[in-house]
N, C-alpha and C positions, 0 to 999 in steps of 0.2 A: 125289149129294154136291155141296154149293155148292164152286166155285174159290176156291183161297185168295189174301188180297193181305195181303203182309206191310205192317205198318203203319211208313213212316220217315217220314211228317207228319201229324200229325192232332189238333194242337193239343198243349200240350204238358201229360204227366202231371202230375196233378196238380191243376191248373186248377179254378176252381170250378164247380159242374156247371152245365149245360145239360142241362135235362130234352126238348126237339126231340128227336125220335123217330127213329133210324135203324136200320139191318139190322146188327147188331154187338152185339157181348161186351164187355161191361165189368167191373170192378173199383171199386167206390165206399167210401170213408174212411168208418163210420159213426160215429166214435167212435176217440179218442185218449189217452186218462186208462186210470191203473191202475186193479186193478180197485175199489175206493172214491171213483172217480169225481174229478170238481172241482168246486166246496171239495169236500173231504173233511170226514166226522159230526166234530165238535165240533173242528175246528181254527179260531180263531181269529185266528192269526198272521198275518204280514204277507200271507205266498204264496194266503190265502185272502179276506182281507180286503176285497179287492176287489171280488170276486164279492155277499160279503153285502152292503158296501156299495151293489149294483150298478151299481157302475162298471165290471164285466169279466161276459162273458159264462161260462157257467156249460159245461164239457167233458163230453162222455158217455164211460163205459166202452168197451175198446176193441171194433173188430167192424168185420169187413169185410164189404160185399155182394157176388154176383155178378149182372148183370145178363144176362140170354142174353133179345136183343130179337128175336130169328130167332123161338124158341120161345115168348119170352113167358114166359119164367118166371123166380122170381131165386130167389137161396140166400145163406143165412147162414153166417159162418163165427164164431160162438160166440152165444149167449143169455145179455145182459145184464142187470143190473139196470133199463137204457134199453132193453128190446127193444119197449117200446110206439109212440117216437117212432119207433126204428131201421126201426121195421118199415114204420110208414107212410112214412116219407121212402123206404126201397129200393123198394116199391109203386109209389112216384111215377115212377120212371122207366119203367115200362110205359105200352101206350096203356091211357085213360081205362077201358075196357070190359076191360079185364085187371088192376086193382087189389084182387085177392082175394087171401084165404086162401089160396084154390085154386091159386094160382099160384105159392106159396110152395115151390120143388120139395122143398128140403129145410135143416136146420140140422146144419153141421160142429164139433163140438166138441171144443179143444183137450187140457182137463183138468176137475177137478171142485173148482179155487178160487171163491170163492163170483162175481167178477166177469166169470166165461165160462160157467156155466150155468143161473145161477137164474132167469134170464129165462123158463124153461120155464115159468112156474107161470102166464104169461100166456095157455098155453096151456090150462090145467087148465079144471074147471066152474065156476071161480068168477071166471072171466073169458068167454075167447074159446069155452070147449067146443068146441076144435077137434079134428078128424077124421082120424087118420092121416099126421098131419105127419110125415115122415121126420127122424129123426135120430139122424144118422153118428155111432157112439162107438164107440173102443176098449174090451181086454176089459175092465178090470176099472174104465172110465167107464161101462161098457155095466152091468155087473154092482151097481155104484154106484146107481145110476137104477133097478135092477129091487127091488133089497132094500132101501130107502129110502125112507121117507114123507117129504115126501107126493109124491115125484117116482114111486113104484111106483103110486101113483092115477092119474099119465097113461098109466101104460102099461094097467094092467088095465082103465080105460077108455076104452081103445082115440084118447084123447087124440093121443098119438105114437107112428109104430112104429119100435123100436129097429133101426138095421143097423148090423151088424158091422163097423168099421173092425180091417186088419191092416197092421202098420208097413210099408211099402215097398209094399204092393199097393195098384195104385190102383182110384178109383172112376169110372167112364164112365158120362157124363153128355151127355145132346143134342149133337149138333153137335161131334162129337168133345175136350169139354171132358174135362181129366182132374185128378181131388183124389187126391192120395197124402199119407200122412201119415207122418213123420218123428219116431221115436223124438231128444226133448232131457232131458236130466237139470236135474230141477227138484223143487222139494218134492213128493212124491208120498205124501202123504197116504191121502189116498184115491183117486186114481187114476195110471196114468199120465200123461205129459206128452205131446204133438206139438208141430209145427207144422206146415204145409202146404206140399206143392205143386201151383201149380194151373197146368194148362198149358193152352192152347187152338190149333190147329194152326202159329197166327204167333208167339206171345209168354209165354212164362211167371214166374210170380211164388212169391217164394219168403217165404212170413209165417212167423216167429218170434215173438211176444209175450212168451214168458217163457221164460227157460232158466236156469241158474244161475251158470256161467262158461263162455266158450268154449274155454275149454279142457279143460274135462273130457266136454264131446262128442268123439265116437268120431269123427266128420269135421271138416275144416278149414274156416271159414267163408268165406276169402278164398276156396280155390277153389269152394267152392257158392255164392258171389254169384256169381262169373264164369260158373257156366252158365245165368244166368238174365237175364232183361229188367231185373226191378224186385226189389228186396226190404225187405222190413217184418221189421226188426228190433228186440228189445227194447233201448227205453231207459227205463227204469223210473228207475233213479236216475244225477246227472250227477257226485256227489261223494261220497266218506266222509264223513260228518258230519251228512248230511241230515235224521236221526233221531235229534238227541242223545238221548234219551232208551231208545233201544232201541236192542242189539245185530246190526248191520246184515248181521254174517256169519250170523246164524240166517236172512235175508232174502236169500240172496244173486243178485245180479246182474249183467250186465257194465255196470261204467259206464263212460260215453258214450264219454271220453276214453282208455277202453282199448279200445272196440272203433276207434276213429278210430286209435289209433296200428298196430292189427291192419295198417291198411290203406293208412300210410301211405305207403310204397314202391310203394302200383298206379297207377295211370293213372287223370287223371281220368273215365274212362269209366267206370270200375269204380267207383268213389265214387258216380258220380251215381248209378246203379244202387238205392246203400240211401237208404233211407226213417226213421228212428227214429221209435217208437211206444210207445204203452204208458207214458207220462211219469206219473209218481208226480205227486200236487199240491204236493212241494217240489219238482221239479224245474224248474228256473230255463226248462227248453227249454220251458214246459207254452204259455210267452209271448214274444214278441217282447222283446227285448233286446240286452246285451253278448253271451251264452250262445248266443244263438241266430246271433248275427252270427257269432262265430267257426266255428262248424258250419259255418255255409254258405259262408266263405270259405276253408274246407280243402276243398271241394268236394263236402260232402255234404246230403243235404236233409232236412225234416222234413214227417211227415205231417199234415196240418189236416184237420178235418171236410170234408164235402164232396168234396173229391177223389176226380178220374175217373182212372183208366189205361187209356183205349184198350188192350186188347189182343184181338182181331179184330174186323175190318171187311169185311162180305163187298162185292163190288166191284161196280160198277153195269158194268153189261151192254149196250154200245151196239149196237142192232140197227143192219143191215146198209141203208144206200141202195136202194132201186129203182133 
């Protein structure tokens, strides 16, 4: 078993990547935008206009990667409507001669909204025809995917093999990596909801992307930030009103400035800690602004594309003088 070195410098999370090659675990941003993306299909308005004009860069659906550069292999944590770019870019952080498929250890899915799974169909025959890709669902996302065309066509061939996610039980992955999945109450539809834990033996992180209010979770979020390094939490929308035209409590989510006020009596160590993610394309954080100034001068941050989170680094090994 490699010796562990807790990570207190090593550039700081976040940061844009550096694809340089080293013996270490990471966590990569692939994707920030609800799950309709930015622009969003037929929005016009000001919060999109930009994009079409292109004057503004264009946001992917949200989705984390893991990098494990020991083993050489990465994993996904949901299958976008972006899982084509998402895929190549998390590839990239491998050496050259490990940019496979094959390398792909597996894909963690949250729920069965259309912008955390339907990436799957890039796996199907009328793409990649790929081979056994793993992918973690709970029961009745698992159950979803088996009785469902045309998502039951990757399983039957043999495209992706389904494993079992159980709320609390985790998953043990290489190099003592660990995924536990965490019952949130959210529109369940058709499946349940998570979010993740993923811990590795120096640092762990806690992803949220969609919940409904935190208050109606069975645990308190202030103290589940505090047992962790980093956390990605949903911020889907930053006001009431963002959706004149549609009933926003059938949609529900915690906005921005109620999860900040959650948290307003901790330390700024405990702020820096979340991450907001998951920005609807009216949300004013989606861009640099007033909206976003204010965030970061209550002390908390926002996630962009690209971002790294160091969390393990195995340690260089100074052999001994003659």
């Amino acid at each position: 078993m490699l010796p562990v070195l807790l990570l207190l410098a090593c550039g700081q999370p976040g940061e844009h990547r550096n694809k340089a090659q080293e013996a270490g675990i990471s966590l990569v941003v692939l994707g920030i935008a609800q799950d309709g993306g930015y622009p969003q299909a037929g929005c016009e308005k000001a919060c999109c206009r930009p994009v079409w004009e292109g004057r503004q860069q264009p946001r992917r659906v949200v989705s984390l990667g893991l990098v494990d550069n020991i083993s050489n292999h990465v994993y996904l944590f949901d299958a976008t409507p972006n899982f084509r770019s998402q895929l190549h870019d998390l590839l990239g952080y491998l050496p050259a001669g490990q940019r496979s498929v094959q390398n792909l250890g597996g894909i963690f899915l949250t729920h069965a909204h259309t912008g955390h799974y339907t990436g799957l169909m890039h796996l199907g025959r009328e793409a990649m025809g790929a081979h056994g890709v793993a992918v973690y669902a709970m029961p009745r996302m698992l159950a979803f995917l088996q009785n469902n065309g045309p998502w039951n066509q990757l399983v039957t061939l043999q495209n992706i093999a389904l494993q079992p996610l159980r709320a609390g039980s985790s998953v043990h992955l290489p190099n003592n990596i660990t995924v536990t999945p965490i019952l949130v109450p959210h529109r369940d539809e058709y499946s349940e909801t998570v979010g993740f834990h993923i811990r590795t033996p120096a640092k762990s992180v806690l992803f949220i992307p969609d919940i409904d209010k935190w208050q109606k979770w069975q645990h308190n979020i202030v103290e589940e930030v505090k047992k962790v390094d980093y956390a990605l939490l949903d911020a889907t929308f930053y006001s009431e009103g963002e959706l004149p035209n549609r009933n926003m409590k059938e949609i529900p989510h915690p906005f921005v400035p109620e999860t900040m006020q959650l948290f307003e009596n901790q330390p700024d160590s405990v702020k820096r800690k979340i991450y907001f993610i998951h920005f609807n394309h009216t949300n004013p954080l989606m861009l640099d602004g007033p909206a976003t100034t204010l965030v970061r001068q209550k002390g908390f941050n926002l996630a962009r594309e690209d971002q790294q989170f160091k969390i393990y680094k195995t340690p260089v090994i100074k052999k001994n003088r003659q």
